[in-house]
VMD Tcl script that draws the C-alpha trace (Angstrom):
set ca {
  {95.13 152.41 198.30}
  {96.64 148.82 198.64}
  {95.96 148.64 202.00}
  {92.02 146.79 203.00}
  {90.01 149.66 204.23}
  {89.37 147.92 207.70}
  {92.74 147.83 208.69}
  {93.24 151.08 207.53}
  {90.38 152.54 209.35}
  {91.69 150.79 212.63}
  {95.11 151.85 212.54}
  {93.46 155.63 212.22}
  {91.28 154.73 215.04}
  {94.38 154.43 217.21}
  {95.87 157.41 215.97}
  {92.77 159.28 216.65}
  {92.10 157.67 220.14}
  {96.46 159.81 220.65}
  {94.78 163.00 219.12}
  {92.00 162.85 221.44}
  {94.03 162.50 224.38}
  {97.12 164.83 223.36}
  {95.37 167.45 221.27}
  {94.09 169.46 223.64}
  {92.98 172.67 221.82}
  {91.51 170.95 219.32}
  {89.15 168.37 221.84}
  {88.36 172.36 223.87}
  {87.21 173.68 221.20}
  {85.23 171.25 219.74}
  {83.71 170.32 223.13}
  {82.51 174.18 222.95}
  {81.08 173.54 219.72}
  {79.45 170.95 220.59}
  {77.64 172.17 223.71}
  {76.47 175.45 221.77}
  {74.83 172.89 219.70}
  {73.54 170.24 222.34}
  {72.83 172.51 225.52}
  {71.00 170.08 227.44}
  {73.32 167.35 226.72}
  {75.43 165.75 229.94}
  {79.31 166.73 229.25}
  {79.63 162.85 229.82}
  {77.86 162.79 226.34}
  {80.26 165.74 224.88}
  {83.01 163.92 226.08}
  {81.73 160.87 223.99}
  {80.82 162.69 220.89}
  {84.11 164.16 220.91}
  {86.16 160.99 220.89}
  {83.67 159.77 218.40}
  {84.26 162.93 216.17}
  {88.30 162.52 216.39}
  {87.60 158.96 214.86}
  {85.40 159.65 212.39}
  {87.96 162.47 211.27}
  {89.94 160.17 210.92}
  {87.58 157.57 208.34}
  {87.39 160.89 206.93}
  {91.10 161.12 206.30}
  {91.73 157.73 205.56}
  {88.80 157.87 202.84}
  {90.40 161.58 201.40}
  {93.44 159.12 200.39}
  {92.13 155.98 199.29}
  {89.64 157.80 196.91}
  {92.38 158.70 194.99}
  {92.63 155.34 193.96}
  {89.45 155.17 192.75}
  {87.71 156.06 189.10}
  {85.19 158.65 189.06}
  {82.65 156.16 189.31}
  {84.03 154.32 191.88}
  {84.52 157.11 194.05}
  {80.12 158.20 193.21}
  {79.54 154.23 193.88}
  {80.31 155.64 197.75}
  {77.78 157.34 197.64}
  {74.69 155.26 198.45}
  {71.58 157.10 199.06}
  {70.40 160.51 197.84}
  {67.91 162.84 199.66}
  {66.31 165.94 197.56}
  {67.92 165.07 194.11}
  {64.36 166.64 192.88}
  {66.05 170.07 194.61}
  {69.08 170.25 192.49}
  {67.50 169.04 189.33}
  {64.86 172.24 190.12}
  {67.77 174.35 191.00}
  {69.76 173.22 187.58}
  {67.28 173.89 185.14}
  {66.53 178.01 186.44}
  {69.96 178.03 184.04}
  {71.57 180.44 186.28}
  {74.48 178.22 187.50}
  {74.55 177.30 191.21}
  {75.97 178.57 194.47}
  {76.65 175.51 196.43}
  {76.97 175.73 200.59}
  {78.12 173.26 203.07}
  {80.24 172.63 206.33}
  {82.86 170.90 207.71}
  {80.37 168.25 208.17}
  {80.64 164.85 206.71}
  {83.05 164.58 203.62}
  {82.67 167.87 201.79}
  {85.43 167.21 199.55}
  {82.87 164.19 198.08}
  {80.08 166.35 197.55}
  {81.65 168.11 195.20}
  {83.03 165.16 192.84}
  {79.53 163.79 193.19}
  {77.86 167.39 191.69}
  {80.79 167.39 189.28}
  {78.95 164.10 188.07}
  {76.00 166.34 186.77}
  {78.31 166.93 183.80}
  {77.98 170.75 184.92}
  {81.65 172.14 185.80}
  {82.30 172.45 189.54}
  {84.16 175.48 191.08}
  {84.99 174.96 194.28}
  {85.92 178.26 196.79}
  {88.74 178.09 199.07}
  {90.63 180.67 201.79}
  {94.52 180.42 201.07}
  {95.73 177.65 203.36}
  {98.99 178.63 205.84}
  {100.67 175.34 204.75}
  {101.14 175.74 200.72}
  {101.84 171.72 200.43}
  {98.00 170.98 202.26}
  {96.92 173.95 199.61}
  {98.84 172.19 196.35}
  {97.16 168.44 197.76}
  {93.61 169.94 197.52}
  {94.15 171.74 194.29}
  {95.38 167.95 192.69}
  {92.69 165.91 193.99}
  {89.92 168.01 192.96}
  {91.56 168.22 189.56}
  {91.57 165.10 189.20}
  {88.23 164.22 189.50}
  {87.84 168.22 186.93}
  {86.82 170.00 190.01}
  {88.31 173.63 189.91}
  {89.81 175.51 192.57}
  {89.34 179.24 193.12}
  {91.32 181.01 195.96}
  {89.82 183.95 197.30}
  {91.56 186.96 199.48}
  {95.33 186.64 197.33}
  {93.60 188.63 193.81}
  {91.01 191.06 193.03}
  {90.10 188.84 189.98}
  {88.98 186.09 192.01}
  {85.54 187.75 192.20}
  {85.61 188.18 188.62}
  {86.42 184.37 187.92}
  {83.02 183.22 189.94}
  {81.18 185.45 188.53}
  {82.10 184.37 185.72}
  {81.63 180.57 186.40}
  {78.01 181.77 187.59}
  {77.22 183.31 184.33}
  {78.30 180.20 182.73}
  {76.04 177.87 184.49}
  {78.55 176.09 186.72}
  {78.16 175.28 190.04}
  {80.27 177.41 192.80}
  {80.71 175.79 196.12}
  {81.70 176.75 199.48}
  {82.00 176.17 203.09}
  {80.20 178.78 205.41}
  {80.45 177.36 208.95}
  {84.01 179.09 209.78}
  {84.11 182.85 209.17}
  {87.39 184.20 207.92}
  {88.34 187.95 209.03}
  {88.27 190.29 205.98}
  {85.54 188.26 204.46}
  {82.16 190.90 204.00}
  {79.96 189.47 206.76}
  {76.38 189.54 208.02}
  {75.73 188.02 211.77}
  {73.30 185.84 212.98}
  {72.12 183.95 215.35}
  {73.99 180.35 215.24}
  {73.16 178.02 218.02}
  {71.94 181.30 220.02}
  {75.37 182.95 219.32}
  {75.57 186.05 217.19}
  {77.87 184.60 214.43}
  {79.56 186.04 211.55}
  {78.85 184.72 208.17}
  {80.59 185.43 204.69}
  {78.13 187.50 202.93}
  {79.57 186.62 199.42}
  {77.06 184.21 198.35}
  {74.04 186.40 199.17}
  {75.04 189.02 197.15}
  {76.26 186.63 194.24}
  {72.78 185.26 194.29}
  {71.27 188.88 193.90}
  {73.55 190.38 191.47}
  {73.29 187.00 189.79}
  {70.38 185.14 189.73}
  {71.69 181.96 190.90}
  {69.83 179.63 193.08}
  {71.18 179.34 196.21}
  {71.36 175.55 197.63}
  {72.58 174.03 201.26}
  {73.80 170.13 200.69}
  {76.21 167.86 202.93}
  {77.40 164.82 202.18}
  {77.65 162.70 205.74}
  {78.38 158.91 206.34}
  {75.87 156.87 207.41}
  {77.44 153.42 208.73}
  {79.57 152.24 205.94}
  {78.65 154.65 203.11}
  {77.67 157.91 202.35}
  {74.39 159.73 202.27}
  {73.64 162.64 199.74}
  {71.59 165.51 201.15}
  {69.91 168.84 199.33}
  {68.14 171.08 200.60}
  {65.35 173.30 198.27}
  {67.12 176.44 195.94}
  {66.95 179.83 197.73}
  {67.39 182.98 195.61}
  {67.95 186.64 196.97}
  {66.25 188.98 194.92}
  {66.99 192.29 196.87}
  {69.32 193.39 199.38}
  {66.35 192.94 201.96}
  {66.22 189.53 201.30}
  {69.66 188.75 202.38}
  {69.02 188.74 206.30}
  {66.05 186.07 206.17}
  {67.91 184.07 203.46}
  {70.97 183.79 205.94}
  {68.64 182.84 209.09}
  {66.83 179.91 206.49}
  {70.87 178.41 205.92}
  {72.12 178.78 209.21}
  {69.00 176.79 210.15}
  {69.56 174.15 207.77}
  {72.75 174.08 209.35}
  {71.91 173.95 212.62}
  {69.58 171.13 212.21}
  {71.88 168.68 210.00}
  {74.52 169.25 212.56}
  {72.38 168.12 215.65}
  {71.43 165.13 213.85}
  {75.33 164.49 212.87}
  {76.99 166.05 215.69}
  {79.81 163.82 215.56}
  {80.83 164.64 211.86}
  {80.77 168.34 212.42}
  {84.62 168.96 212.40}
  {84.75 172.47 212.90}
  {88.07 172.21 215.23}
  {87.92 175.83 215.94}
  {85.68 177.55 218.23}
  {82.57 179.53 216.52}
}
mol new
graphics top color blue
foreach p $ca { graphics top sphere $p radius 0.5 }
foreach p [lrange $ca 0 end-1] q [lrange $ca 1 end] { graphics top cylinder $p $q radius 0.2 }
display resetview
């Protein structure tokens, strides 16, 4: 926080530039990705996206900590262009709360202090992390900028206390792009690869009501650029198929066009 963001950003850039060459798992599987994605692309290219991708990460990183230096307002002031604001005013005012779903693509962790803006409360969903101390860090920052944490998979009640949020007319937000086992799941086609999904917001969306909307939050040279998409609702059980192959699109097409802010470090 005392530190000026360019040097900050360049000593990351180094660090990244060591992950990139000594991580490699991590640089595998997100080559894999990456080539599901961009089939026709040279591995040259992949090779180049990924290095890209490790430093961006790490902006990412470096921005995680120095927004907690920052007001509220500071921290929205980052944000510096909007796309589809019309979409979440139209998905606010159905009055049925709002499921919220993203990736690990740009900085997710902004997108939801920036809906928390709306003055509407903002839940945010979260698997049980293996390193409690990453798990307690999360659970701080979003509370300090009143975003709410709900951890699902460690209490029955967990389903109970979005539900619950719904039916109150906050907004509930997750990330989709990385399947969990034990999560209810329907499978389709991502990047021509039969892919699990968590099948939790589909059936919140039914039983509830609630509009379903796809948003990202993704830098664009030295800021950030808002995106949201139009409200989907499931009104039957038959709907939930169709709805799934209309996000995983979404998905699909955001991450082509930022393929080097997709860090999903595991393989899909």
């Amino acid at each position: 926080g005392y530190i000026p963001p360019f040097l900050s950003y360049t000593f990351s850039q180094g660090i990244a530039d060591l992950s990139y060459l000594f991580c490699k798992s991590a640089v595998s599987n997100v080559k894999q990705n990456l080539a599901l994605a961009l089939p026709n692309l040279p591995q040259k290219e992949i090779s180049r996206l990924t290095k890209n991708l490790f430093r961006n990460y790490s902006k990412y990183l470096v921005d995680y900590c120095r927004f907690t230096h920052l007001s509220k307002n500071g921290v929205l002031e980052e944000i510096a262009s909007y796309q589809g604001k019309e979409n979440l005013d139209n998905a606010l005012s159905m009055g049925k709360g709002l499921i919220l779903l993203t990736a690990h693509l740009g900085n997710w962790e902004l997108g939801g202090i920036f809906f928390g803006s709306y003055g509407i409360k903002t839940n945010v969903i979260t698997i049980k992390d293996q390193d409690i101390q990453i798990d307690n860090i999360r659970r701080w920052y979003r509370e300090r900028y009143k975003v709410s944490t709900i951890t699902i998979g460690t209490s029955p009640f967990s389903t109970m206390e979005i539900m619950k949020a719904l039916n109150n007319k906050e907004i509930v937000a997750m990330l989709i792009d990385r399947y969990h086992d034990g999560l209810d799941s329907i499978t389709t086609n991502f990047f021509n690869k039969p892919t699990p999904f968590p099948r939790g917001p589909l059936i919140l969306s039914r039983l509830t009501g609630s509009p379903i909307v796809v948003a990202f939050v993704v830098r664009e040279k030295e800021s950030y650029k808002g995106i949201i998409e139009k409200p989907l609702v499931v009104r039957s059980e038959n709907e939930e198929g169709e709805t799934i192959k209309m996000i995983v699109k979404i998905l699909e097409d955001y991450i082509i066009k930022y393929p080097d802010q997709w860090y999903n470090f595991t393989p899909i």
